[in-house]
PDB file of N, CA, C and O in Angstrom:
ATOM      1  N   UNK A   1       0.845  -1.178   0.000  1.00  0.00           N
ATOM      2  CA  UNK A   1       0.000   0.000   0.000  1.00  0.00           C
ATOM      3  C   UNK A   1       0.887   1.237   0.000  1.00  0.00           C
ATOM      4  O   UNK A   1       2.043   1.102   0.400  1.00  0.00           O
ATOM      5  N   UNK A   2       0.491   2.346  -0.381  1.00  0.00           N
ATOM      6  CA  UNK A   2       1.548   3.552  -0.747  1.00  0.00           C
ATOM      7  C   UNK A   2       0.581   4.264   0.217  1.00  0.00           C
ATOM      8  O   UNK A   2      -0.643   4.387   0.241  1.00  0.00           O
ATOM      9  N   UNK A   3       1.672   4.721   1.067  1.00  0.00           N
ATOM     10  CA  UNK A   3       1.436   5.648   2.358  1.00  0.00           C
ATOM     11  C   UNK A   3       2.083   7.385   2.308  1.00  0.00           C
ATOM     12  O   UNK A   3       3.140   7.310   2.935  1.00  0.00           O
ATOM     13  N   UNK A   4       1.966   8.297   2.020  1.00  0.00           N
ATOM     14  CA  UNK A   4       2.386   9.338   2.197  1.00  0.00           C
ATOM     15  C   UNK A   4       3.319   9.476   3.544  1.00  0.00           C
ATOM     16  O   UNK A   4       4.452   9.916   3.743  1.00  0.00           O
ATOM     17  N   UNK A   5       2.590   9.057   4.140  1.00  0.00           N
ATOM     18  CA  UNK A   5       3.997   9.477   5.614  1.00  0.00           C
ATOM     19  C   UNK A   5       4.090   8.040   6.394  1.00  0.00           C
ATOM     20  O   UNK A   5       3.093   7.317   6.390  1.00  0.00           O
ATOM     21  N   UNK A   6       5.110   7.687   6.963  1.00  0.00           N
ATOM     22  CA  UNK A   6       5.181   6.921   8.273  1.00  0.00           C
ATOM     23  C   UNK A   6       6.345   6.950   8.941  1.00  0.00           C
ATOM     24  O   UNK A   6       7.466   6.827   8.448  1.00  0.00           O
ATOM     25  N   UNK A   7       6.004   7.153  10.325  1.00  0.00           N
ATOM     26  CA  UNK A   7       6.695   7.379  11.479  1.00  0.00           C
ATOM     27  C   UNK A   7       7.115   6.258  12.144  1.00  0.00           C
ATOM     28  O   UNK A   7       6.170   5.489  12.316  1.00  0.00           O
ATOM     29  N   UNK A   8       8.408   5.756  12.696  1.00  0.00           N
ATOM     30  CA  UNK A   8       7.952   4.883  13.928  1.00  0.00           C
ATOM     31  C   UNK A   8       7.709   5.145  15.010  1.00  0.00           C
ATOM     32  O   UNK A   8       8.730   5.741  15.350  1.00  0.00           O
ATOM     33  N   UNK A   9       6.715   5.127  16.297  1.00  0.00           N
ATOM     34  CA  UNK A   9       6.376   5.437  16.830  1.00  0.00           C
ATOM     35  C   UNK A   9       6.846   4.611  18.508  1.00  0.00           C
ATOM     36  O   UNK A   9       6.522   5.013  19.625  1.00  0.00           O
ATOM     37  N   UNK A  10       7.596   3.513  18.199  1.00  0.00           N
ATOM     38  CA  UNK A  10       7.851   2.142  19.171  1.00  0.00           C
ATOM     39  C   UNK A  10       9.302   2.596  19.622  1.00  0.00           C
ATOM     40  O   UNK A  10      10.039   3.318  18.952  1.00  0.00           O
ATOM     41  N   UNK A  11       9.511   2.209  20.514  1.00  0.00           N
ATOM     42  CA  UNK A  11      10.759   2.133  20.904  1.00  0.00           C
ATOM     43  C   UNK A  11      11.871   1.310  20.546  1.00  0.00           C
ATOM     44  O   UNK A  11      12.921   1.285  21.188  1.00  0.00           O
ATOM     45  N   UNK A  12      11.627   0.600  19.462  1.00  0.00           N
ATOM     46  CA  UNK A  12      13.005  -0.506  18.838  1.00  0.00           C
ATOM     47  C   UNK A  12      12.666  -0.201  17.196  1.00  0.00           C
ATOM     48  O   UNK A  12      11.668   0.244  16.628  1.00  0.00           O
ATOM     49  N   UNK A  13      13.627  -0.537  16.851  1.00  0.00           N
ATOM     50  CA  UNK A  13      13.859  -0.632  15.183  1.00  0.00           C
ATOM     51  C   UNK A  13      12.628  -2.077  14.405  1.00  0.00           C
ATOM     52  O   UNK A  13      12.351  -3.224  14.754  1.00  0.00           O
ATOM     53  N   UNK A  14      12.187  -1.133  13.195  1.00  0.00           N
ATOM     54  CA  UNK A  14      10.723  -1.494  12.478  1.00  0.00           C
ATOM     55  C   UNK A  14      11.078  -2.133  11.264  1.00  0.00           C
ATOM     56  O   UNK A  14      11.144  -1.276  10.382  1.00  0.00           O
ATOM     57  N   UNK A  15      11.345  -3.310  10.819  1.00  0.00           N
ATOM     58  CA  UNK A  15      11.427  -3.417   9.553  1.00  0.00           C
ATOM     59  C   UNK A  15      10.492  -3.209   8.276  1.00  0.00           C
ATOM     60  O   UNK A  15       9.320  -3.523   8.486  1.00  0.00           O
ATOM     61  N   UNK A  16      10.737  -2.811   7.184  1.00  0.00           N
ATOM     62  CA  UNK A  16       9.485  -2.190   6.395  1.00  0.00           C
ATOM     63  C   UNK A  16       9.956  -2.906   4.939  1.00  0.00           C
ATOM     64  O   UNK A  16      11.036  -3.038   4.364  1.00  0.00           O
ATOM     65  N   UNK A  17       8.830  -3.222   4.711  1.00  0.00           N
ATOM     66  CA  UNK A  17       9.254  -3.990   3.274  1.00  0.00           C
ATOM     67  C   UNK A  17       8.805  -3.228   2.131  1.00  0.00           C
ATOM     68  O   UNK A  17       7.658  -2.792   2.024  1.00  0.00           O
ATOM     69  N   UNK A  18       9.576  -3.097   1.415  1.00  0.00           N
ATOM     70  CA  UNK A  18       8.893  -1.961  -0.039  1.00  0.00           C
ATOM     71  C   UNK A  18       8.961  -2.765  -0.856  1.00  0.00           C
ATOM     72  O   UNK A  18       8.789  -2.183  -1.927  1.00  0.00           O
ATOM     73  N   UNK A  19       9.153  -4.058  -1.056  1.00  0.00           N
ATOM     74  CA  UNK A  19       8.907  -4.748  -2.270  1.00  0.00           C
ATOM     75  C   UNK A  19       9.367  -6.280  -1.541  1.00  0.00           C
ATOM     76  O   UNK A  19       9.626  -6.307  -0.338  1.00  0.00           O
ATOM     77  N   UNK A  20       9.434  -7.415  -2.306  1.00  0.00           N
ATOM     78  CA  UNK A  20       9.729  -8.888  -2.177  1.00  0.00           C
ATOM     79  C   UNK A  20      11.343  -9.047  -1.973  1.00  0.00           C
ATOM     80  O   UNK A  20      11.888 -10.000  -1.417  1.00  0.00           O
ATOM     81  N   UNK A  21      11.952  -7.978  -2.507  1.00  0.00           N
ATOM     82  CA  UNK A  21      13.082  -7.858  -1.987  1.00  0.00           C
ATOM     83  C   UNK A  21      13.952  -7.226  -1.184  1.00  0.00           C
ATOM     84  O   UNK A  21      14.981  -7.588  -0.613  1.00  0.00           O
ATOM     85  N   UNK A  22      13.134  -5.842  -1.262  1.00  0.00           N
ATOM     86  CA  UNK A  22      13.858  -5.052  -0.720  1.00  0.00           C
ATOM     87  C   UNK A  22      12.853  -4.801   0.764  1.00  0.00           C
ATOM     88  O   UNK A  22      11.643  -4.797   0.992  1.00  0.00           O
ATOM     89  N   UNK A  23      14.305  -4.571   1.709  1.00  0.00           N
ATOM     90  CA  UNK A  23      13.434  -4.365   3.372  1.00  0.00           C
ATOM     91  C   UNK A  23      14.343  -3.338   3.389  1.00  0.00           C
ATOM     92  O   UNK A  23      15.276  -3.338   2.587  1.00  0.00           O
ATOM     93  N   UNK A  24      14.144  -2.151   4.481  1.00  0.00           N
ATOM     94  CA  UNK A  24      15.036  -1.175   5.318  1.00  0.00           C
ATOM     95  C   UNK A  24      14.419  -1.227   6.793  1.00  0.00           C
ATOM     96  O   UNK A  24      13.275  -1.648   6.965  1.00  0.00           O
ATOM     97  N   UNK A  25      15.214  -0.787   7.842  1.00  0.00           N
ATOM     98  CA  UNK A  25      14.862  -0.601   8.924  1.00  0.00           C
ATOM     99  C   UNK A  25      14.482   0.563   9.330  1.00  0.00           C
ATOM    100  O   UNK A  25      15.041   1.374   8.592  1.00  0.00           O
ATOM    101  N   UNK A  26      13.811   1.128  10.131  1.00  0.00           N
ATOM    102  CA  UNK A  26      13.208   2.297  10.449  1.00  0.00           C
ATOM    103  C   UNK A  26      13.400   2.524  12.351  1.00  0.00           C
ATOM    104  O   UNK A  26      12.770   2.025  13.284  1.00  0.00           O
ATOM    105  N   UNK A  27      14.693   3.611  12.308  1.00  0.00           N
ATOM    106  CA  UNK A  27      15.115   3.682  13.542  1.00  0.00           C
ATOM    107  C   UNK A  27      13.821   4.157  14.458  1.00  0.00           C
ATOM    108  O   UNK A  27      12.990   4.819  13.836  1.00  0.00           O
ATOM    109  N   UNK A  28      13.572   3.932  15.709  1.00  0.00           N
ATOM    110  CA  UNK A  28      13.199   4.683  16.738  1.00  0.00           C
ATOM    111  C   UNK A  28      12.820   6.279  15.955  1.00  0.00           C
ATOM    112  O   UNK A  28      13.681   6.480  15.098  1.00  0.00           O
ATOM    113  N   UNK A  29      11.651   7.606  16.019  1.00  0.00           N
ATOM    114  CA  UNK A  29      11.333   8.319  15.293  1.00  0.00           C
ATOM    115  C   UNK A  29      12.215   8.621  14.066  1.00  0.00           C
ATOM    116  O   UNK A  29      12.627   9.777  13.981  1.00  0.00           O
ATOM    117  N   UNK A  30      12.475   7.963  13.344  1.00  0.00           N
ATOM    118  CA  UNK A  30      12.155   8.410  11.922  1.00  0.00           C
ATOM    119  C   UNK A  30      11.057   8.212  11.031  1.00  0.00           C
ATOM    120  O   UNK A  30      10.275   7.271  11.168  1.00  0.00           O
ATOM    121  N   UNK A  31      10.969   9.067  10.120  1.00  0.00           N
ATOM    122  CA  UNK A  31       9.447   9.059   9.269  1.00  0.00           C
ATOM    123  C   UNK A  31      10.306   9.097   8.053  1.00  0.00           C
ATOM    124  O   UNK A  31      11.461   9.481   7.868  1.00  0.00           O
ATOM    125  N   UNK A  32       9.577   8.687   7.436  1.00  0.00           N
ATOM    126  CA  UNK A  32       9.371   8.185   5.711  1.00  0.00           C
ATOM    127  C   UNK A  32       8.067   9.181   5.132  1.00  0.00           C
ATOM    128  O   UNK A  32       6.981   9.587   5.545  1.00  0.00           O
ATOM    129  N   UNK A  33       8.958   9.292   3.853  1.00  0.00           N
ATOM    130  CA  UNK A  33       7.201   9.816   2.672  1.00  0.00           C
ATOM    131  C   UNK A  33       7.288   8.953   1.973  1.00  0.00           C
ATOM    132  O   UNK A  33       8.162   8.086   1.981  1.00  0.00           O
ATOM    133  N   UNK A  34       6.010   9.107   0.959  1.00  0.00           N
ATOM    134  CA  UNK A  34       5.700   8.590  -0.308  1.00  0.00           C
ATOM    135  C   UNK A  34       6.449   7.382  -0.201  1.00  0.00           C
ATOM    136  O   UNK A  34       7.584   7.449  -0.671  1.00  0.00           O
ATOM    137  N   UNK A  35       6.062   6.173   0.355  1.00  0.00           N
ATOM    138  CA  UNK A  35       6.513   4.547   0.384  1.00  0.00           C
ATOM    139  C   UNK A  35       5.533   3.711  -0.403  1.00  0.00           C
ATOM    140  O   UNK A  35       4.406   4.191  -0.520  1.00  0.00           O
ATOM    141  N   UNK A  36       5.753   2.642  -0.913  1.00  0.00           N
ATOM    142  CA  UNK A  36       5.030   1.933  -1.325  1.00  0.00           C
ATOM    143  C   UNK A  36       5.454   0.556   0.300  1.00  0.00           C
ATOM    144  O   UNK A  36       6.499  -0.042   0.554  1.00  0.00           O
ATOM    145  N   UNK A  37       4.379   0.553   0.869  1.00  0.00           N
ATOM    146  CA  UNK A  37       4.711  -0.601   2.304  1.00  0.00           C
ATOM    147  C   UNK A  37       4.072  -1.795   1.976  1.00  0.00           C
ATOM    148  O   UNK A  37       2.847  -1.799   2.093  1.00  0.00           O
ATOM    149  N   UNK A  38       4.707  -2.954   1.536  1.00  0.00           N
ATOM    150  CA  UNK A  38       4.423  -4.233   1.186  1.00  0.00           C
ATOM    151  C   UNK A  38       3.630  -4.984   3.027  1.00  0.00           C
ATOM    152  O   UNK A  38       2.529  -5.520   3.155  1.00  0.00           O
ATOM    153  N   UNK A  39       4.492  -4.777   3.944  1.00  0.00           N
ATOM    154  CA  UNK A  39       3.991  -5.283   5.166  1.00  0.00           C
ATOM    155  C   UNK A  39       3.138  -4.481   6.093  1.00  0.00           C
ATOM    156  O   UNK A  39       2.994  -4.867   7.253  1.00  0.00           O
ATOM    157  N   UNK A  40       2.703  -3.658   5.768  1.00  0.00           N
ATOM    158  CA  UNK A  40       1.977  -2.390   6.427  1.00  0.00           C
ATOM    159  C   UNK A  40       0.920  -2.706   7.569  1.00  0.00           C
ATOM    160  O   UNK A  40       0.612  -2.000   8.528  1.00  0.00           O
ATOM    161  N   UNK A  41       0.274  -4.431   7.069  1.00  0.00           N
ATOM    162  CA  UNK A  41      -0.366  -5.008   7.846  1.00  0.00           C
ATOM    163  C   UNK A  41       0.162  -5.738   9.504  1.00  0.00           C
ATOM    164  O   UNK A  41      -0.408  -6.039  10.553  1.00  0.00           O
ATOM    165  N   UNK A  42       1.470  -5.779   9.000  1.00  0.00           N
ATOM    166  CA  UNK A  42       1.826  -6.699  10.364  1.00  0.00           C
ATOM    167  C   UNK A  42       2.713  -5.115  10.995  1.00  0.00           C
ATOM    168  O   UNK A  42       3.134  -5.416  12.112  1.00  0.00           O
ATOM    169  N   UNK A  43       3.043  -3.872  10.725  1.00  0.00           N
ATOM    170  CA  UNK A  43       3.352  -2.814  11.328  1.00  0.00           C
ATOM    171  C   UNK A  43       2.699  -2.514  12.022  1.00  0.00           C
ATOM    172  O   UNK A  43       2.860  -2.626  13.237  1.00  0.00           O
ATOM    173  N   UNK A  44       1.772  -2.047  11.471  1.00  0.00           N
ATOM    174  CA  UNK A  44       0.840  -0.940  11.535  1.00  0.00           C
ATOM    175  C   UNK A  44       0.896  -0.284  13.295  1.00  0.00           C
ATOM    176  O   UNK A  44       0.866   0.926  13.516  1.00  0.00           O
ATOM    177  N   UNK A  45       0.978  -1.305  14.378  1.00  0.00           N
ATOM    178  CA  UNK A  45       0.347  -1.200  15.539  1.00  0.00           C
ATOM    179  C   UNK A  45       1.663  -0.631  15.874  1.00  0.00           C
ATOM    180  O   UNK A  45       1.519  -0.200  17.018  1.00  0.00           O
ATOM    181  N   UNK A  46       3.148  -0.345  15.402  1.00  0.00           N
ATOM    182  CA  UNK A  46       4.255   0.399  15.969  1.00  0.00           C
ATOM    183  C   UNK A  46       4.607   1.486  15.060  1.00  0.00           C
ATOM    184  O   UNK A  46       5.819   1.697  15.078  1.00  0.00           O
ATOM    185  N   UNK A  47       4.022   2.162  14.357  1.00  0.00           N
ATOM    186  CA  UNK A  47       4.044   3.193  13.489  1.00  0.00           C
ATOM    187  C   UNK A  47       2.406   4.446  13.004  1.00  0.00           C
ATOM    188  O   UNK A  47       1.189   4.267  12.954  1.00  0.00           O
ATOM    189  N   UNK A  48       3.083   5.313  12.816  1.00  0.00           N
ATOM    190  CA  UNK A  48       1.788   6.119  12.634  1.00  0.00           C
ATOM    191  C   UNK A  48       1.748   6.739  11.146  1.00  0.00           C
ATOM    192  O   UNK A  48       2.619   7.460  10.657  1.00  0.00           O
ATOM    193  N   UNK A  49       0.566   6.314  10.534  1.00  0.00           N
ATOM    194  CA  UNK A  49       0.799   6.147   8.728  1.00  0.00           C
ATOM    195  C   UNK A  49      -0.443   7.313   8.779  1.00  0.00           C
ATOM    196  O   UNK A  49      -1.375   7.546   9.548  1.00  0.00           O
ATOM    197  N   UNK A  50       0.071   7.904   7.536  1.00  0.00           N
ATOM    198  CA  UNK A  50      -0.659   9.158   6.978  1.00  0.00           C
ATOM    199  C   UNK A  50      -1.226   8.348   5.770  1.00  0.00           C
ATOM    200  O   UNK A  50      -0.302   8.041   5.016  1.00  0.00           O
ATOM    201  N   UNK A  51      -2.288   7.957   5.391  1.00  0.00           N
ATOM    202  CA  UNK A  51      -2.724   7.179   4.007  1.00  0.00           C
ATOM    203  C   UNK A  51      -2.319   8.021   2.828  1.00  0.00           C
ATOM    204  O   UNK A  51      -2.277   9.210   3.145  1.00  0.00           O
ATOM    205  N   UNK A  52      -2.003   7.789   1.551  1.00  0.00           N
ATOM    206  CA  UNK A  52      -2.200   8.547   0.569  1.00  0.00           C
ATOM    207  C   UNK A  52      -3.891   7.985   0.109  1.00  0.00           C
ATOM    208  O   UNK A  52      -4.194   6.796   0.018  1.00  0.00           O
ATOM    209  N   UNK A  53      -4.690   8.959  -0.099  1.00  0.00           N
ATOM    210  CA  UNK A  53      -6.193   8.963  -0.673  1.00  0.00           C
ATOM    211  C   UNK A  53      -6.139   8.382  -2.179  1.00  0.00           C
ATOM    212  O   UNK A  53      -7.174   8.611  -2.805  1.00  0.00           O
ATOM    213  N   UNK A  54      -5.130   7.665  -2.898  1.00  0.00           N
ATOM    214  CA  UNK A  54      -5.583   7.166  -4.099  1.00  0.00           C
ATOM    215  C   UNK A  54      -5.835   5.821  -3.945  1.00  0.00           C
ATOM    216  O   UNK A  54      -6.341   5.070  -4.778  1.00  0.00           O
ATOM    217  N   UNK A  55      -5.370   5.499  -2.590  1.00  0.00           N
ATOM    218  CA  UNK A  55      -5.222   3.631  -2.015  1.00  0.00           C
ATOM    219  C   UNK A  55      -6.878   3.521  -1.770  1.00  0.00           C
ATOM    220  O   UNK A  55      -7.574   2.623  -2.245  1.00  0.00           O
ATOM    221  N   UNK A  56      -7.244   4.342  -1.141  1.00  0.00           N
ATOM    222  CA  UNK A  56      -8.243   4.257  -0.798  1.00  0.00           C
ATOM    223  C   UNK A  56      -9.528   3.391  -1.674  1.00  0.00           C
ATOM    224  O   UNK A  56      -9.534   3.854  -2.814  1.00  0.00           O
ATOM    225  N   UNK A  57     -10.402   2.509  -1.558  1.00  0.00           N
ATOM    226  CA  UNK A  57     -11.109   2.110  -2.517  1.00  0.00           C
ATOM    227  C   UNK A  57     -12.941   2.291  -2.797  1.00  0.00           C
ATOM    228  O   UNK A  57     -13.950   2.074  -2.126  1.00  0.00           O
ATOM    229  N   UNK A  58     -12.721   2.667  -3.801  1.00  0.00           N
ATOM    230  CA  UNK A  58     -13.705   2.885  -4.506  1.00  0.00           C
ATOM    231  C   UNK A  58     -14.867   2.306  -5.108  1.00  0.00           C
ATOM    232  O   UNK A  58     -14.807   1.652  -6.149  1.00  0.00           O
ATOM    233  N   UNK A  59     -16.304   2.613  -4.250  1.00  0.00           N
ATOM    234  CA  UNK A  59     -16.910   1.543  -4.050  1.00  0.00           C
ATOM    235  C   UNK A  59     -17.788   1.869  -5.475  1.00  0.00           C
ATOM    236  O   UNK A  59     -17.522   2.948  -6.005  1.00  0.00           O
ATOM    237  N   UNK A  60     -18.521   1.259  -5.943  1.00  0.00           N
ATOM    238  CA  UNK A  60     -19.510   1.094  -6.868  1.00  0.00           C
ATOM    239  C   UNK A  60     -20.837   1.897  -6.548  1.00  0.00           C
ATOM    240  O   UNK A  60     -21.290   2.621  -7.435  1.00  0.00           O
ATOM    241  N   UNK A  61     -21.450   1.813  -5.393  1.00  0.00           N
ATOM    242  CA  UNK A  61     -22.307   2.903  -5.186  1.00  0.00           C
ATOM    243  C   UNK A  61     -21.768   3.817  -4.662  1.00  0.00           C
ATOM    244  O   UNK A  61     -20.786   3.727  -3.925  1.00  0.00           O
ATOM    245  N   UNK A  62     -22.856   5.718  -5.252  1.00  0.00           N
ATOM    246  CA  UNK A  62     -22.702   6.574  -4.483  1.00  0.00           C
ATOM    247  C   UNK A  62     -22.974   6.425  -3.097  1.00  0.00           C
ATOM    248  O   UNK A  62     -23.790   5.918  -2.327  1.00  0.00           O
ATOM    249  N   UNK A  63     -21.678   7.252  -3.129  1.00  0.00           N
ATOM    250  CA  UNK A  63     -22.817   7.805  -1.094  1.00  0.00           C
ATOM    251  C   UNK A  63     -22.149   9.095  -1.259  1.00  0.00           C
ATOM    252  O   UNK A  63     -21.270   9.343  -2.084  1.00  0.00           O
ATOM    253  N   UNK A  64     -22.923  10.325   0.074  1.00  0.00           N
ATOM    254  CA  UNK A  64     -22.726  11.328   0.106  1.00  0.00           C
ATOM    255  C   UNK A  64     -21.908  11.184   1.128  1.00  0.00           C
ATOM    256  O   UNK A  64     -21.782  10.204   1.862  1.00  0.00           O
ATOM    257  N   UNK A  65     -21.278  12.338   1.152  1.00  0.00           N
ATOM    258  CA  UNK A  65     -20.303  12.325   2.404  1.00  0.00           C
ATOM    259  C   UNK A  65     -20.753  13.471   2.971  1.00  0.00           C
ATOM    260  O   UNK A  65     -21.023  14.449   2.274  1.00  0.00           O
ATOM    261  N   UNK A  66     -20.892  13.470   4.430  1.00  0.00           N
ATOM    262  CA  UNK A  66     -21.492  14.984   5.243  1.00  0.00           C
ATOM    263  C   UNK A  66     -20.336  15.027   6.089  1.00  0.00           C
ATOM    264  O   UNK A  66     -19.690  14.183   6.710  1.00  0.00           O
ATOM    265  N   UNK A  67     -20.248  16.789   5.855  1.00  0.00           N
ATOM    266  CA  UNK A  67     -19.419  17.498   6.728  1.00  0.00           C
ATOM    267  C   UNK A  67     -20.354  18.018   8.187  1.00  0.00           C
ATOM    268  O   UNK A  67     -21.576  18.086   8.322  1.00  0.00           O
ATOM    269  N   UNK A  68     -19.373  18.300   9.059  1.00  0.00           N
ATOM    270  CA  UNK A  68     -19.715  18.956  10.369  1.00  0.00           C
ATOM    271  C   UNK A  68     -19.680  20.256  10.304  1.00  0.00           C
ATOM    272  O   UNK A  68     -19.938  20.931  11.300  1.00  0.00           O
TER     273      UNK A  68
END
């Protein structure tokens, strides 16, 4: 999934997978932009992800969306 931002937020080093091959580690607060995160699912709970809105999916029916 392609995330605009992510932080780590945990106190130990995060491994992050951007593809089948390639991993980097993600020290204690550092943030990342624009990633494509292959494991985003098994992170998620030690990092704080900004979504990019094109991941997002797009359902077949309208709906309205209401503001406050």
């Amino acid at each position: 999934m392609i995330v605009r931002r992510i932080k780590n937020m945990s106190g130990f080093d995060v491994p992050i997978e951007l593809d089948e091959r390639t991993t980097v580690v993600m020290k204690h607060g550092e943030e990342y932009k624009n990633l494509n995160v292959d494991n985003l699912e098994k992170i998620k709970s030690f990092v704080s992800v900004e979504y990019d809105l094109s991941e997002v999916p797009i359902l077949e029916n309208k709906r309205k969306i209401l503001f406050d």
